[in-house]
C-alpha positions as CSV (number, residue, x, y, z in Angstrom):
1,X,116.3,-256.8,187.3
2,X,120.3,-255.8,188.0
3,X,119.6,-252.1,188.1
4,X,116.7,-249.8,188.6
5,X,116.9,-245.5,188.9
6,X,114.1,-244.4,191.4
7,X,113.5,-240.5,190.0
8,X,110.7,-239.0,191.9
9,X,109.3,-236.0,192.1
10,X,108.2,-234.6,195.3
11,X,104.5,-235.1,196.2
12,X,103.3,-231.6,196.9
13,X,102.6,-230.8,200.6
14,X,103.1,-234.6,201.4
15,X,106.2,-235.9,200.7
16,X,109.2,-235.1,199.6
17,X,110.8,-236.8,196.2
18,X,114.1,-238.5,199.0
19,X,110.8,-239.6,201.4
20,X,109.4,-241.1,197.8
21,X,112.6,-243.1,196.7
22,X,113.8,-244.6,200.1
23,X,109.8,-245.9,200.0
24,X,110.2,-247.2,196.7
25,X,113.5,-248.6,197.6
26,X,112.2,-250.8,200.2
27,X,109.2,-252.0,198.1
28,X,112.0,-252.9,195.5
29,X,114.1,-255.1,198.1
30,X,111.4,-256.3,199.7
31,X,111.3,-258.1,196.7
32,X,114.9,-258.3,194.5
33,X,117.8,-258.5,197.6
34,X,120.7,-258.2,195.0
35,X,119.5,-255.5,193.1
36,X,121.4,-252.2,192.5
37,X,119.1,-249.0,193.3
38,X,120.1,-245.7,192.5
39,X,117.9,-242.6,193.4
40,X,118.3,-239.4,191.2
41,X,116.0,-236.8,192.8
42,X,114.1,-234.4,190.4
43,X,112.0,-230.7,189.8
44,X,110.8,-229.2,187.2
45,X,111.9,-225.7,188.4
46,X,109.5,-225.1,191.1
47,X,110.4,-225.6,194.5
48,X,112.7,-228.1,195.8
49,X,114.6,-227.8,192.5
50,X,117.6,-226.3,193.9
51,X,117.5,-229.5,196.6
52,X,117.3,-232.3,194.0
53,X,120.2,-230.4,192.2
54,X,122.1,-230.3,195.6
55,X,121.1,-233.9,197.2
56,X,123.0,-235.4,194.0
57,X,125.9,-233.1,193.7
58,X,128.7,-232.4,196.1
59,X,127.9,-228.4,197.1
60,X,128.9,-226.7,200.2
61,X,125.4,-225.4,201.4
62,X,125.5,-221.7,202.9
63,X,123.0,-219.6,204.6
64,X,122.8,-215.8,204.7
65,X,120.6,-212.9,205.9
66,X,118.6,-211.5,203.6
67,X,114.2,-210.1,203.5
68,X,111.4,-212.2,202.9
69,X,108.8,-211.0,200.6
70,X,107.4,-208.3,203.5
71,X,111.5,-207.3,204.1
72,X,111.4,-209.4,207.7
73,X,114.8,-210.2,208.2
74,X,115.1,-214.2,207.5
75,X,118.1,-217.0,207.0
76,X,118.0,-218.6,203.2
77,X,120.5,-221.1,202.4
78,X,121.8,-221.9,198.8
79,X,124.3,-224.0,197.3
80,X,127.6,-223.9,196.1
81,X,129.0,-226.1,193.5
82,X,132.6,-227.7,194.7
83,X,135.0,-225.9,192.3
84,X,133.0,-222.4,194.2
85,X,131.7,-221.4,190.9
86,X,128.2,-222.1,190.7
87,X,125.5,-221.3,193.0
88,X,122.5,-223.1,193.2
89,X,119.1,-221.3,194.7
90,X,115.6,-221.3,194.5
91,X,114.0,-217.8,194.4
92,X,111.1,-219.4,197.1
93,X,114.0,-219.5,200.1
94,X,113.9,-215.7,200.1
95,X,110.7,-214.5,198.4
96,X,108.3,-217.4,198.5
97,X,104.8,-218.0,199.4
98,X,105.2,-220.3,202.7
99,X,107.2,-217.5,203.8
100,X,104.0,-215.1,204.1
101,X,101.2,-215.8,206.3
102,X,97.7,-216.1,204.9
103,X,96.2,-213.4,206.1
104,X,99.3,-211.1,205.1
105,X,99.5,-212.2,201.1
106,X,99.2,-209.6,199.0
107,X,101.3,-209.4,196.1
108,X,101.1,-205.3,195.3
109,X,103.0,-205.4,198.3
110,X,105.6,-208.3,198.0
111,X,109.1,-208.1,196.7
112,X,111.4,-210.2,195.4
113,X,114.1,-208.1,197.1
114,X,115.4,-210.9,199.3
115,X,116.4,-213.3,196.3
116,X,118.6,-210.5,195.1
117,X,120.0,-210.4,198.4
118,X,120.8,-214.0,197.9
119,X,122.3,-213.5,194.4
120,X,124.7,-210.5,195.9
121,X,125.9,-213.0,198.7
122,X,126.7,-215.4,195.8
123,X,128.6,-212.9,193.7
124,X,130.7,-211.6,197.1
125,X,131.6,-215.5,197.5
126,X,132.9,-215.4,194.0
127,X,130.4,-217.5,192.1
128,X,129.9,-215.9,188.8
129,X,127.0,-218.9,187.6
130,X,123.5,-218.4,189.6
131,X,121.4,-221.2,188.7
132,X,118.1,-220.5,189.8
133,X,114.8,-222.0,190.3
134,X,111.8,-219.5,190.5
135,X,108.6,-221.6,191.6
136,X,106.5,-220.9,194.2
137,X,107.0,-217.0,194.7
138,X,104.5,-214.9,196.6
139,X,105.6,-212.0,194.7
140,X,104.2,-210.4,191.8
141,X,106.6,-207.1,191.3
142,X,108.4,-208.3,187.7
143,X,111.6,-208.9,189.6
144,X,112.7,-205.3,190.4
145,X,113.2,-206.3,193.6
146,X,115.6,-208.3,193.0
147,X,117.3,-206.5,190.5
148,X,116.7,-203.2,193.4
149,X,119.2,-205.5,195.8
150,X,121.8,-205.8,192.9
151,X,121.8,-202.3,192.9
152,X,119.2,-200.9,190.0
153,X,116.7,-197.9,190.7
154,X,113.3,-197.7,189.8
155,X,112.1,-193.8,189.9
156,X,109.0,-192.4,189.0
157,X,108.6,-189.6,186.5
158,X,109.5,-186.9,189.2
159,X,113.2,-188.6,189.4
160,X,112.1,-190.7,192.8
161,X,113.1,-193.7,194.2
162,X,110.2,-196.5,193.6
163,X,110.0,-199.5,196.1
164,X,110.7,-202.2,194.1
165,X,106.7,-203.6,194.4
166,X,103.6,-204.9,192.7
167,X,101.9,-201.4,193.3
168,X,105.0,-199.3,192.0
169,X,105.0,-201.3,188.7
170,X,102.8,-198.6,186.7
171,X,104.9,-195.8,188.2
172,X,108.1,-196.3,186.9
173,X,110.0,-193.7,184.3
174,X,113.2,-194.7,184.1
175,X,115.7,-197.9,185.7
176,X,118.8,-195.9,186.6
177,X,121.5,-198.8,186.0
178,X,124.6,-196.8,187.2
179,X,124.8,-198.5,190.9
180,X,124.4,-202.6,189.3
181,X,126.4,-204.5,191.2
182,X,130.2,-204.6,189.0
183,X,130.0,-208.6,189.7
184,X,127.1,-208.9,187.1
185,X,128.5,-208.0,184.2
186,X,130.9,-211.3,184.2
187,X,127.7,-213.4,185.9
188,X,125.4,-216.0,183.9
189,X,122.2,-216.9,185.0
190,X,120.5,-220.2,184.5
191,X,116.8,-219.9,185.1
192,X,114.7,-223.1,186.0
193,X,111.4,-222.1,184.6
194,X,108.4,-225.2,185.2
195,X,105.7,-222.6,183.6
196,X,105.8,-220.9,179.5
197,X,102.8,-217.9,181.1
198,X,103.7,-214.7,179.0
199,X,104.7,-211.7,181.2
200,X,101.0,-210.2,180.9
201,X,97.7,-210.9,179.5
202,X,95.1,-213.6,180.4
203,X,97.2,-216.1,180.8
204,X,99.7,-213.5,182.1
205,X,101.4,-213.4,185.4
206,X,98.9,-211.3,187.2
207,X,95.8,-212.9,185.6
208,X,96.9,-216.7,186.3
209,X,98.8,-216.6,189.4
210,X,98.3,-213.6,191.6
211,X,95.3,-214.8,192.5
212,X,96.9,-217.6,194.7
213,X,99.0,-215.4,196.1
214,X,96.2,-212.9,197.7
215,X,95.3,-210.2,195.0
216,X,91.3,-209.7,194.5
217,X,89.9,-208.7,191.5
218,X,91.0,-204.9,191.7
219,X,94.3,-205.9,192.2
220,X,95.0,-208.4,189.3
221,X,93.8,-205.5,187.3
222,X,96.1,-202.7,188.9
223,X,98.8,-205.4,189.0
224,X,98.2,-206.1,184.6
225,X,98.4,-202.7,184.3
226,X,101.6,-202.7,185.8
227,X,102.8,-205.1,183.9
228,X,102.0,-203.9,181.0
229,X,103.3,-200.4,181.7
230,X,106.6,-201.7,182.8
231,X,106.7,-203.8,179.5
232,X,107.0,-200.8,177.8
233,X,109.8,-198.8,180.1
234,X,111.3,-201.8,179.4
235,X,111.0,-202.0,175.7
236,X,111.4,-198.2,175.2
237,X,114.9,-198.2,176.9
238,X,116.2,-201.4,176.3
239,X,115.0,-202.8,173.2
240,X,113.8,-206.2,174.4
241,X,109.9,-206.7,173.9
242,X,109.3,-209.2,176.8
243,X,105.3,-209.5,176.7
244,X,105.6,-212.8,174.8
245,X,108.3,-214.5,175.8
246,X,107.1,-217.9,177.2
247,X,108.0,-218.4,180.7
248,X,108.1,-214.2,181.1
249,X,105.7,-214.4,183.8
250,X,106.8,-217.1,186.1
251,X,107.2,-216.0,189.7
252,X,105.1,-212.8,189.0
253,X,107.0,-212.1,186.3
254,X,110.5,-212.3,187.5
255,X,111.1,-214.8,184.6
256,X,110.9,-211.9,182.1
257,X,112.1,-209.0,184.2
258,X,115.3,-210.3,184.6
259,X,116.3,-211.1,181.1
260,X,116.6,-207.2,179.5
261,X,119.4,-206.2,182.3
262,X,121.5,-209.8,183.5
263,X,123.1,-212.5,181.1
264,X,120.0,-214.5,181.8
265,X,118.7,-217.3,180.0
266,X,115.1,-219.2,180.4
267,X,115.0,-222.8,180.6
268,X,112.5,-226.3,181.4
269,X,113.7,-226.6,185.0
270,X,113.3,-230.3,184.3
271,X,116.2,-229.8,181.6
272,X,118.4,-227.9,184.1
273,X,118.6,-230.3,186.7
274,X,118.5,-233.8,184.4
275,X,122.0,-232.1,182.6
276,X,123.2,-230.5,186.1
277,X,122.8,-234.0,187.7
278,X,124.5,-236.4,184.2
279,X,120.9,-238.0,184.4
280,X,121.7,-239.4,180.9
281,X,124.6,-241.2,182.4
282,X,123.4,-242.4,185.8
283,X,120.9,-244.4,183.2
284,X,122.4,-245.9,180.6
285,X,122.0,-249.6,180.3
286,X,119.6,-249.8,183.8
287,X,116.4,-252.1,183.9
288,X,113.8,-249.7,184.9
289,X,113.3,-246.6,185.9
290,X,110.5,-245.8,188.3
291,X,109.1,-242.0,188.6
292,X,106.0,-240.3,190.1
293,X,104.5,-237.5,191.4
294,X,101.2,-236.0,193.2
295,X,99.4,-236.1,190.5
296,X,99.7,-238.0,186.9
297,X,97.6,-236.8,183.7
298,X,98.0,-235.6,180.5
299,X,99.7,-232.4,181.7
300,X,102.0,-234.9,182.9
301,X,104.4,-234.7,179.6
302,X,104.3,-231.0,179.4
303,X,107.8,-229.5,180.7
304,X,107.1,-231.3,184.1
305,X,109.6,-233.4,185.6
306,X,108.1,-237.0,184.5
307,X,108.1,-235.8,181.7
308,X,111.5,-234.8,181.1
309,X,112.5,-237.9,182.7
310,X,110.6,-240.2,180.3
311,X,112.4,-238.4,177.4
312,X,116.0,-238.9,178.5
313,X,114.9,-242.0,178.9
314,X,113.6,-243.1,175.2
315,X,116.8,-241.9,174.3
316,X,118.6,-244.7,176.5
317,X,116.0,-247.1,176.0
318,X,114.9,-247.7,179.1
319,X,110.9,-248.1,180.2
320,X,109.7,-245.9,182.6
321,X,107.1,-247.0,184.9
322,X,104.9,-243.8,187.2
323,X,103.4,-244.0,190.3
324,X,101.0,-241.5,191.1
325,X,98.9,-240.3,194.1
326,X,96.0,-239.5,191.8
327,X,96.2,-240.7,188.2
328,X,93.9,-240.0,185.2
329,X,94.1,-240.0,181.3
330,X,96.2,-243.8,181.4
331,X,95.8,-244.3,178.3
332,X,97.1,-241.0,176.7
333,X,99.9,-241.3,179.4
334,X,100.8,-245.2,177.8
335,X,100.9,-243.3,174.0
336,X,103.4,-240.5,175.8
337,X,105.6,-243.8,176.3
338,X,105.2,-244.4,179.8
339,X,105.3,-248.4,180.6
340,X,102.6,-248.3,183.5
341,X,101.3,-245.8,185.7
342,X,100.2,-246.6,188.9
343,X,97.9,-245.0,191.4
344,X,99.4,-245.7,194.7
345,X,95.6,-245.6,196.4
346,X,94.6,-248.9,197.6
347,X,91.4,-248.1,197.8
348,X,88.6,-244.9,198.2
349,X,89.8,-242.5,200.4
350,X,89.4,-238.5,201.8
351,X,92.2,-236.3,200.7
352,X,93.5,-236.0,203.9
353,X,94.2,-239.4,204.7
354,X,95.8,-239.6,201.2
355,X,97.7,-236.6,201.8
356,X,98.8,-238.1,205.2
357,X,102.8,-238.9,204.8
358,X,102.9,-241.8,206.3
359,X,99.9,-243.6,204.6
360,X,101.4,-242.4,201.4
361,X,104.9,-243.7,202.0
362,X,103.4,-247.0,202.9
363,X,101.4,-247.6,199.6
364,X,104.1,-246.2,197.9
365,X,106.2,-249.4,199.2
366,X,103.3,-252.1,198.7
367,X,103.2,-250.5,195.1
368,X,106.3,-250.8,194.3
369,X,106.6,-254.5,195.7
370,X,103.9,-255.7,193.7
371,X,105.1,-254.0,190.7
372,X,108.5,-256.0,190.9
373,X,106.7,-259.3,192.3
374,X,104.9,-259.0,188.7
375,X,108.0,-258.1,186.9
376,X,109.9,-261.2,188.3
377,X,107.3,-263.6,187.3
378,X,107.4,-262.0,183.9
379,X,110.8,-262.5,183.9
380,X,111.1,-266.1,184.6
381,X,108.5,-266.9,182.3
């Protein structure tokens, strides 16, 4: 083994996807001393996308005032791609769920007015390409937030002013686009989508996700009524029919409401950052490639981040081996193409001792050292 890419995911609410690879990077030269190890962070669009974008690429990171989801004033920071053109964000830094406590959640009250602050401070700072991921929102208000901070006005069927909210969704007459911020007609946004929901219906994004977010029953109903309301406005005045559009109702359906009014285009956040980051060439002609995250099963190959991974990498021909803090369905995962998957457990244990940080990096390691103790007598076989 001359060359091996570590490309982790982050483990959700244990450790993140650097943690991962400079765990993995000992377990490899615990083992192979001479061997070149490069990590290539990676997200499938949900949080810590804009990170694994940014750990690999040389951005000047910036920080401005903007609201969290409840308008509290708060600091989120963002990228900015060397040549000043690009900016790199996730939607969670100003309008995400950690940002809320518990007992406050309640997405008919949430805005995403805080990421549009974010996208203004961009656009003053002259980047005119917002490349955006939008997991992990506590918001549920179709993205008229955001597009209230870039200037748009959501009035009601008197000719009033609508906060841009969950509640106000099945209230709003008419989007008054004279005040849009000038900046966005020459602006492209790239959004890093890890979910296909449609914008409304049972798999919708009231029905599936604003439950985790602190609606009750009465309010995922009041909030798909909004939606579909606001589908309509939509499609009345501008033509675009954004109910089935896969990926329309990520982030409470900011996927879909930003599409009729910005140059905005829907992607696999897994795609975004593999081609933002040259994953194609940091690969060609390596060993091994060795991925993971929390959990591996046969959702595993479906627009995650493993699963974008392990196709770049058929292309170059390189096997892929996972490591997984829980792992199921092995053998569909071997047809997908993966070489091995591991479960980094050594043994039976409570979910909060695998969840610990620390116990995880340290299995990670021993996994990974036993994996190439095995590849180097297979080697000199």
């Amino acid at each position: 083994m001359k060359r091996i890419i570590l490309a982790f995911d982050s483990f959700k609410g244990c450790a993140s996807s650097q943690e991962i690879a400079a765990a993995a990077r000992q377990g490899i030269t615990d083992c192979l001393a001479g061997c070149e190890v490069v990590t290539v962070p990676v997200a499938d669009g949900g949080e810590g996308t804009a990170e694994a974008i940014c750990a690999s690429l040389p951005v000047e990171r910036v920080s401005c005032r903007v609201h969290d989801p409840l308008m509290c004033p708060i600091e989120a920071t963002y990228g900015i791609t060397a040549d000043g053109t690009t900016a790199v964000m996730e939607m969670a830094a100003a309008s995400g769920l950690p940002l809320v406590p518990p007992e406050k959640r309640n997405p008919l009250l949430t805005t995403t007015w805080g990421t549009g602050e974010m996208i203004a401070d961009a656009l003053s700072r002259g980047c005119r390409r917002i490349v955006m991921g939008i997991g992990g929102s506590a918001t549920n208000d179709a993205g008229t937030g955001l597009l209230a901070a870039l200037g748009y006005r959501f009035l009601d069927d008197q000719g009033e002013e609508l906060f841009p909210a969950g509640k106000n969704l099945e209230r709003i007459a008419r989007i008054d686009e004279s005040g849009a911020n000038e900046a966005l007609s020459e602006t492209t946004f790239t959004i890093a989508c890890d979910v296909n929901n449609p914008f409304y219906g049972p798999r919708g994004a009231a029905a599936i996700y604003a439950p985790q977010k602190g609606a009750s029953p009465d309010d995922v109903a009041l909030l798909e009524k909004g939606m579909v309301h606001y589908a309509r406005v939509i499609e009345s005045s501008k033509h675009i029919d954004i109910s089935t559009i896969p990926g329309a109702g990520a982030a409470g359906g900011l996927g879909g409401g930003m599409l009729p009014f910005l140059r905005a285009e829907l992607h696999s956040g897994i795609d975004i950052v593999l081609e933002m980051l040259r994953f194609d060439e940091i690969i060609r002609g390596a060993d091994l490639i060795l991925t993971g995250e929390g959990k591996l099963d046969r959702q595993t190959g479906m627009g995650k981040a493993l699963g974008g991974v392990l196709r770049h990498a058929k292309r170059e021909q390189v096997p892929v081996i996972a490591l997984g803090g829980c792992v199921e369905d092995c053998e569909v995962l071997n047809q997908m193409g993966f070489a091995g998957v591991f479960s980094i457990q050594p043994a039976p244990v409570s979910l909060q001792q695998a969840m610990d940080r620390a116990f995880a990096l340290q299995n990670i390691r021993q996994v990974v050292s036993q994996i190439m103790r095995t590849l180097q007598i297979v080697n000199h076989g």
